[in-house]
N, CA, C and O atoms as a printed pandas DataFrame, in Angstrom:
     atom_number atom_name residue_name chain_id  residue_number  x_coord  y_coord  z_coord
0              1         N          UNK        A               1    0.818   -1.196    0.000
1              2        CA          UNK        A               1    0.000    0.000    0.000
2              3         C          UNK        A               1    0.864    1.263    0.000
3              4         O          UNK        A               1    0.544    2.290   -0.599
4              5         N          UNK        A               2    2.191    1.083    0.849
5              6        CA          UNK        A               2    3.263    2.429    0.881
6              7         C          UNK        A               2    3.526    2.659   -0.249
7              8         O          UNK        A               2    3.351    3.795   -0.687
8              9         N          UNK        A               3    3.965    1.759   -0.951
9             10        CA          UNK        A               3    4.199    1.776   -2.200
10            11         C          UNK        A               3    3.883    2.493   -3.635
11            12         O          UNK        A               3    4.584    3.077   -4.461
12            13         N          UNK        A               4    2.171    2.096   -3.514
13            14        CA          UNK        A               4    1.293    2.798   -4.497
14            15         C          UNK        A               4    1.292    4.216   -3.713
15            16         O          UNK        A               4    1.832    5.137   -4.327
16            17         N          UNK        A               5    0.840    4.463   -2.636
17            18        CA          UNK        A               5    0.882    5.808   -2.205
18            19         C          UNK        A               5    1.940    6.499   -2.797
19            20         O          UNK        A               5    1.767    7.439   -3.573
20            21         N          UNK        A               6    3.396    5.921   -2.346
21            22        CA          UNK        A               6    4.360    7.045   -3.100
22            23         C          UNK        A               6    4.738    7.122   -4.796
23            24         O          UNK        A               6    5.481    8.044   -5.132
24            25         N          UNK        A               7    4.390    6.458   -5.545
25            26        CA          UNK        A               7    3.851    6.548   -6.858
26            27         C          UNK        A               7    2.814    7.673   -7.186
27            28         O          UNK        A               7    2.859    8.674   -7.901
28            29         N          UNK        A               8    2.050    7.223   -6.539
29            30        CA          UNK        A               8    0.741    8.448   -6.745
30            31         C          UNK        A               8    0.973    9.821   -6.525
31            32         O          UNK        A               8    0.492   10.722   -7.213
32            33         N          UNK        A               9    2.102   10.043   -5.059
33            34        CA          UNK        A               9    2.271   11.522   -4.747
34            35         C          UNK        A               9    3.393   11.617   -6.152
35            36         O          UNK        A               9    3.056   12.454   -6.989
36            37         N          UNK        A              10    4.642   10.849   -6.445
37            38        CA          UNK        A              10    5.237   11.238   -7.569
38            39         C          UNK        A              10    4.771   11.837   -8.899
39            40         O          UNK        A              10    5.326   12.651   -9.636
40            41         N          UNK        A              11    3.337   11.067   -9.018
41            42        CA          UNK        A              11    2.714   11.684  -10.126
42            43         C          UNK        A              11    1.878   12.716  -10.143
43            44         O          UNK        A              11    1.377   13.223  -11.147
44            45         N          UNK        A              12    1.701   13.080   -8.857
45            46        CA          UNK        A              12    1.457   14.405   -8.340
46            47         C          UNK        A              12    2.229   15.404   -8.577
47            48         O          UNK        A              12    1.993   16.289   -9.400
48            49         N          UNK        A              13    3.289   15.317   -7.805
49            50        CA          UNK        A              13    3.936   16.307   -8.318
50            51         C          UNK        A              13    4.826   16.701   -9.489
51            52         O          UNK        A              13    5.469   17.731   -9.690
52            53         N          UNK        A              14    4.647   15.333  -10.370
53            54        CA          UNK        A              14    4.775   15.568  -11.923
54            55         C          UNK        A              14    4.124   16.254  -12.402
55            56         O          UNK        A              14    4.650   17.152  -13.060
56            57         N          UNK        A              15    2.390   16.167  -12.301
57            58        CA          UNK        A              15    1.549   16.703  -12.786
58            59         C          UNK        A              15    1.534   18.269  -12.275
59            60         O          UNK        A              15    1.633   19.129  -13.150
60            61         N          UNK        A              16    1.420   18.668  -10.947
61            62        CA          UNK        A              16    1.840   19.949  -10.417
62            63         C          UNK        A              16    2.898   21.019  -10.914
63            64         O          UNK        A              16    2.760   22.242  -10.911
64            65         N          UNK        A              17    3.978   20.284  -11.337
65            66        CA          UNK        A              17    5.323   20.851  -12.042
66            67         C          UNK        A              17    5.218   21.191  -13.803
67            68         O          UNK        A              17    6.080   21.862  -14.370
68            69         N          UNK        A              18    4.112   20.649  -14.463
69            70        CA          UNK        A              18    3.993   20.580  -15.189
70            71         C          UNK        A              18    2.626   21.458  -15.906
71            72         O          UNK        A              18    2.270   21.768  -17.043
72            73         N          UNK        A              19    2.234   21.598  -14.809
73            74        CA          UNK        A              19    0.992   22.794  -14.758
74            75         C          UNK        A              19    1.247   24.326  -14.636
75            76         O          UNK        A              19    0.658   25.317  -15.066
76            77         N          UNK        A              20    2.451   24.109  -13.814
77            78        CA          UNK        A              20    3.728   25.427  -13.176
78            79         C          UNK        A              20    3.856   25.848  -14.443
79            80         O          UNK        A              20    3.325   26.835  -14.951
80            81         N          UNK        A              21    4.734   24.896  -15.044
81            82        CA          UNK        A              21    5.453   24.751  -16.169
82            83         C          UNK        A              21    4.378   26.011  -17.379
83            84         O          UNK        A              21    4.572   27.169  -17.749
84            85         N          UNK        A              22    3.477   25.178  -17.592
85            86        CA          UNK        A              22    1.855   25.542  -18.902
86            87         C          UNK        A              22    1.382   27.163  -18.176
87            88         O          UNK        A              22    1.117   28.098  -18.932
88            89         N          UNK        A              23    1.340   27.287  -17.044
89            90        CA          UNK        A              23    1.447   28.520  -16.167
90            91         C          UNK        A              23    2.018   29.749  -16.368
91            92         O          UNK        A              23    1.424   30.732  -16.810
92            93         N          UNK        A              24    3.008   29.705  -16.090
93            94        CA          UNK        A              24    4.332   30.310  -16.612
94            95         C          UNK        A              24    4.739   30.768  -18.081
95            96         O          UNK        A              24    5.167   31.850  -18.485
96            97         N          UNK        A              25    4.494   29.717  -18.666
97            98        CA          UNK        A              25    4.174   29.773  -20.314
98            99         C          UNK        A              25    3.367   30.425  -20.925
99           100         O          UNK        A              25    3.638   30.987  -21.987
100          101         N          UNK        A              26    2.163   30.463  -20.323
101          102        CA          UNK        A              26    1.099   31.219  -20.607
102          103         C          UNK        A              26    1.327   32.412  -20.131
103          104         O          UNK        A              26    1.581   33.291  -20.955
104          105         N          UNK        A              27    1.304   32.664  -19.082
105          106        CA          UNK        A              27    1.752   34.402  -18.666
106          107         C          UNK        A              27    2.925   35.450  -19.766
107          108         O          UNK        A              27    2.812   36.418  -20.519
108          109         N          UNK        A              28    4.192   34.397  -19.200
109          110        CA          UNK        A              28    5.134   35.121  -20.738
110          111         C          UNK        A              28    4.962   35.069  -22.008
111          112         O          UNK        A              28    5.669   35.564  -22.886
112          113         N          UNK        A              29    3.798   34.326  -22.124
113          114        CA          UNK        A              29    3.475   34.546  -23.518
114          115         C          UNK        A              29    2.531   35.779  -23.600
115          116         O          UNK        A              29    2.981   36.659  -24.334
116          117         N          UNK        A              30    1.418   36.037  -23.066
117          118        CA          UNK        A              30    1.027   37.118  -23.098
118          119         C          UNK        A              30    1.545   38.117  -22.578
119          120         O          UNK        A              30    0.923   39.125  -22.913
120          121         N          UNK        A              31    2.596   38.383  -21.755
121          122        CA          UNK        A              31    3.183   39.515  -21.324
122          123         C          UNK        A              31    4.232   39.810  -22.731
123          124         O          UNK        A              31    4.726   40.899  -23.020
124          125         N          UNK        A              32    4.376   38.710  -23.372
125          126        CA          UNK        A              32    5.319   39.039  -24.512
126          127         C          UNK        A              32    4.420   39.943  -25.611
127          128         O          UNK        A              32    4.884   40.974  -26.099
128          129         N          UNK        A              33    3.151   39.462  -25.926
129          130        CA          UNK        A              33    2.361   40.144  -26.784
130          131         C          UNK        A              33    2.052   41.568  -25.945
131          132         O          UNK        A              33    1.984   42.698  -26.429
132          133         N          UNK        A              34    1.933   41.284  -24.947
133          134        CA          UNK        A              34    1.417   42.967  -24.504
134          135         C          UNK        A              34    2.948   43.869  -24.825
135          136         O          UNK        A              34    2.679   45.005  -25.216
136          137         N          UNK        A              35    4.089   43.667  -24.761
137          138        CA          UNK        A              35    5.455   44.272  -24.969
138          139         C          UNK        A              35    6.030   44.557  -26.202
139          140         O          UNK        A              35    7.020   45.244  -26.456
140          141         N          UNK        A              36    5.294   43.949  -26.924
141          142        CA          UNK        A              36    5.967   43.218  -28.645
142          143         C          UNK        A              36    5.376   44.759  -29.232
143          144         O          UNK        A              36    4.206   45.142  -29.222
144          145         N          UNK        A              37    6.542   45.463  -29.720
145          146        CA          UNK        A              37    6.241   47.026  -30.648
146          147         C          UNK        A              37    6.108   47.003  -32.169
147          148         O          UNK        A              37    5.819   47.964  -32.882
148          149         N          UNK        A              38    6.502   45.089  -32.753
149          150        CA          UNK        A              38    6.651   45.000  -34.016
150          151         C          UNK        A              38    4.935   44.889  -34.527
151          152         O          UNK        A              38    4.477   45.007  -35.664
152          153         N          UNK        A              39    4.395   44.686  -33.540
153          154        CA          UNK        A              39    2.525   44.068  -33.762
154          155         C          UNK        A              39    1.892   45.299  -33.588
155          156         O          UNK        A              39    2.328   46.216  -32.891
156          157         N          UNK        A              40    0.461   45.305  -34.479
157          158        CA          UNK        A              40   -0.316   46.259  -34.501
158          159         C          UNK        A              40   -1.226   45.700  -33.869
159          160         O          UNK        A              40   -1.286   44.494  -33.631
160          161         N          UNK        A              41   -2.319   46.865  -33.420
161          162        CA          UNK        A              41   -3.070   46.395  -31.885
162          163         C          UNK        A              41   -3.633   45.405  -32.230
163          164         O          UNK        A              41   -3.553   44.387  -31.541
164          165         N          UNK        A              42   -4.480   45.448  -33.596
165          166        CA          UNK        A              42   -4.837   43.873  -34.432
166          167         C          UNK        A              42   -4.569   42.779  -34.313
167          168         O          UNK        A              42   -5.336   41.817  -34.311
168          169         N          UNK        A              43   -3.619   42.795  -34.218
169          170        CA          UNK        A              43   -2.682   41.480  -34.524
170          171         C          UNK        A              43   -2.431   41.304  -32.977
171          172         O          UNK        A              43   -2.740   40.158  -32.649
172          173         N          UNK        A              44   -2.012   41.997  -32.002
173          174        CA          UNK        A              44   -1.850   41.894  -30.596
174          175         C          UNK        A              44   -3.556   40.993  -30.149
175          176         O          UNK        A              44   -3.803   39.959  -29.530
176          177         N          UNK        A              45   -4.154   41.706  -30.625
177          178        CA          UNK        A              45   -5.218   40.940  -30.221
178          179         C          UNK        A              45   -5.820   39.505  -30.299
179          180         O          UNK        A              45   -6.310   38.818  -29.403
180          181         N          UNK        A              46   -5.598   39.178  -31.980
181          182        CA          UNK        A              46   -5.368   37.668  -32.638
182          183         C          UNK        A              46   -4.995   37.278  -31.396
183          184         O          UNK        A              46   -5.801   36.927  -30.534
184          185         N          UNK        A              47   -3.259   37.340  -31.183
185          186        CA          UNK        A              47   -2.064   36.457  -30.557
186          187         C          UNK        A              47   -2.520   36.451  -28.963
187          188         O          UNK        A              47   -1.755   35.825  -28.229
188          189         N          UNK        A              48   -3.298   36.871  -28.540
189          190        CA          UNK        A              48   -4.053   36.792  -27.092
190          191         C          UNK        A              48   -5.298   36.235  -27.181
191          192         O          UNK        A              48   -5.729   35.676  -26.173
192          193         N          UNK        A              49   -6.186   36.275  -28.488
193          194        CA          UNK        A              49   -6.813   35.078  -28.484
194          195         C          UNK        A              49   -6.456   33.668  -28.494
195          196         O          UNK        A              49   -6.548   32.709  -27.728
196          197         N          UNK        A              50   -5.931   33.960  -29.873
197          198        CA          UNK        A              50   -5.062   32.187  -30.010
198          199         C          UNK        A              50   -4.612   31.540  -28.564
199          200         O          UNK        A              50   -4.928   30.386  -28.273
200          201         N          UNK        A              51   -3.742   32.499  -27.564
201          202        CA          UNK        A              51   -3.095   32.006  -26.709
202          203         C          UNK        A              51   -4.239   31.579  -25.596
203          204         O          UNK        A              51   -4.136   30.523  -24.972
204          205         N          UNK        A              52   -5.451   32.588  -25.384
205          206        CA          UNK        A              52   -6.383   31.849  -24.484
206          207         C          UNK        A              52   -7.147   30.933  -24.767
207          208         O          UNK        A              52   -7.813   30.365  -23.901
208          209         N          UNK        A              53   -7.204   30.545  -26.334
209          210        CA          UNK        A              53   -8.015   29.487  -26.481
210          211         C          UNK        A              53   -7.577   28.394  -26.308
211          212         O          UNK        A              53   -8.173   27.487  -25.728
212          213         N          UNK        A              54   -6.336   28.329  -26.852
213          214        CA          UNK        A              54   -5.408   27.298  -26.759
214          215         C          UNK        A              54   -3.744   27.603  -26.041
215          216         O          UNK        A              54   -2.613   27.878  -26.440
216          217         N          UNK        A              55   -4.555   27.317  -24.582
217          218        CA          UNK        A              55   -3.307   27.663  -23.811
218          219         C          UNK        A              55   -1.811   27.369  -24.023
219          220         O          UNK        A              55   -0.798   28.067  -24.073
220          221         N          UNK        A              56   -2.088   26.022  -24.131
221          222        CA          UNK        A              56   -0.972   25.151  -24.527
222          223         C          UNK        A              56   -0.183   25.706  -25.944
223          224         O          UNK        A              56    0.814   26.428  -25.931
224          225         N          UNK        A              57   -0.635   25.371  -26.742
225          226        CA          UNK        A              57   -0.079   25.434  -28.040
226          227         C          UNK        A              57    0.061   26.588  -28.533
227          228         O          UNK        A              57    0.819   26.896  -29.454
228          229         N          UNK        A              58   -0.976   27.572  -27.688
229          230        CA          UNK        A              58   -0.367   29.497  -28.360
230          231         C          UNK        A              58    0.596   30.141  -28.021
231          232         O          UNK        A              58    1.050   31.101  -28.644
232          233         N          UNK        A              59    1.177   29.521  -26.616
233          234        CA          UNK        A              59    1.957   30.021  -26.535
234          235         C          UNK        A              59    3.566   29.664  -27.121
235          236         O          UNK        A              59    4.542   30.331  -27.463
236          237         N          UNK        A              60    3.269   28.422  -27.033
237          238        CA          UNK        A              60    4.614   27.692  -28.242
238          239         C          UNK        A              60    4.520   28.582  -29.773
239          240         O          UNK        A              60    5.437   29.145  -30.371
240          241         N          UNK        A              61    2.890   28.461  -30.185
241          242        CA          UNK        A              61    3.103   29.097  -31.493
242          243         C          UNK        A              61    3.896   30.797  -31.494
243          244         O          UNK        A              61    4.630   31.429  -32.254
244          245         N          UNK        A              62    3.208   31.025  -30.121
245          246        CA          UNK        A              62    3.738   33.051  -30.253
246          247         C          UNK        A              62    4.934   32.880  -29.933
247          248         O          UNK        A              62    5.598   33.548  -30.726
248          249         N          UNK        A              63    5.909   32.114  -28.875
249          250        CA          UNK        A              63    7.283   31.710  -29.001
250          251         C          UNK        A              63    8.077   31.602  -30.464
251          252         O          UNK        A              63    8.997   32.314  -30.867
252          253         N          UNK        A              64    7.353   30.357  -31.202
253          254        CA          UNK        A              64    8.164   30.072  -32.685
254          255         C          UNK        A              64    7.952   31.123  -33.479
255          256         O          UNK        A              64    8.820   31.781  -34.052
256          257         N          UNK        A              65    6.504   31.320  -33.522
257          258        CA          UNK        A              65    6.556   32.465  -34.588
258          259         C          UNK        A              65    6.006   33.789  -34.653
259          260         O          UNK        A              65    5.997   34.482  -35.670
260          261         N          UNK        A              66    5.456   34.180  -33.310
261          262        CA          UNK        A              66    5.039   35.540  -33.068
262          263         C          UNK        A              66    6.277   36.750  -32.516
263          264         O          UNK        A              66    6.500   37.869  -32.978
264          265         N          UNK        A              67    6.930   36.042  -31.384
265          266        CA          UNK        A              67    7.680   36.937  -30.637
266          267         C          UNK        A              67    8.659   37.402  -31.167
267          268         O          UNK        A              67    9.276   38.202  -30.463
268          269         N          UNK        A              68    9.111   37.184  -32.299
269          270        CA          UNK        A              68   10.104   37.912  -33.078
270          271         C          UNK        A              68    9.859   39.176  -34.596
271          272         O          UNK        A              68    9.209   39.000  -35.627
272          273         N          UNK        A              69   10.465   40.084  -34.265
273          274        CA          UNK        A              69    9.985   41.228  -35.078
274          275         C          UNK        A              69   10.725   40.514  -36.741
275          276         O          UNK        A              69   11.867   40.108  -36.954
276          277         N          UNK        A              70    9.630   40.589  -37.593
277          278        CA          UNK        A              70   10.225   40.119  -38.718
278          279         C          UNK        A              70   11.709   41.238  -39.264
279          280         O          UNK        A              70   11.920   42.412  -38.958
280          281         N          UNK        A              71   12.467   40.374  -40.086
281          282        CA          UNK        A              71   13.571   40.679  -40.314
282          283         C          UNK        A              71   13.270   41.184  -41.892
283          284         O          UNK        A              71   12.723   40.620  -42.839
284          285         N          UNK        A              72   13.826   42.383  -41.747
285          286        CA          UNK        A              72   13.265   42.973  -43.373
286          287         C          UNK        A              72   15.081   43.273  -43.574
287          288         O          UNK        A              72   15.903   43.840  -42.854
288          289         N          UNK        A              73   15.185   42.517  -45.038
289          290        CA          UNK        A              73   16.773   42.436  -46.069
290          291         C          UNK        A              73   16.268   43.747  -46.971
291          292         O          UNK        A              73   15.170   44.141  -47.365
292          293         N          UNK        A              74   17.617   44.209  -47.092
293          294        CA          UNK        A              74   17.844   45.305  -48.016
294          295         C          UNK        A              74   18.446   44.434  -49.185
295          296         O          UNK        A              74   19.511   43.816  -49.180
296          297         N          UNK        A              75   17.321   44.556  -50.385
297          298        CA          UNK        A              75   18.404   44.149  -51.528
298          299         C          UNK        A              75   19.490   45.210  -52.430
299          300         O          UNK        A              75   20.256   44.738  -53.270
């Protein structure tokens, strides 16, 4: 019975650390869109939807491909 008990709290606080984790993620992701000067209020707005609808994955997406001001080449 000790046994399964301490399994269970382990996956507790896997799951806890990992919520931290999605937490955290989510906040700097929208604190990144509220900061970001390359976005028009438009588009600020999109990237705070996306991110509350889909906590998880908006903020990975505004990480890969929002939070950086596009790079404009001089030919």
């Amino acid at each position: 019975m000790h046994r399964n008990l301490g399994s269970l709290v382990e996956i507790l606080v896997l799951f806890l650390l990992l919520g931290l984790a999605a937490v955290v993620l989510f906040v700097m992701a929208l604190m990144g869109v509220a900061r970001a000067r390359h976005l028009e209020p438009v588009a600020k707005a999109i990237w705070v939807v996306v991110i509350v609808i889909a906590p998880l994955l908006g903020p990975i997406a505004w990480f890969i491909a929002g939070a950086h001001p596009p790079r404009l080449y001089e030919s």
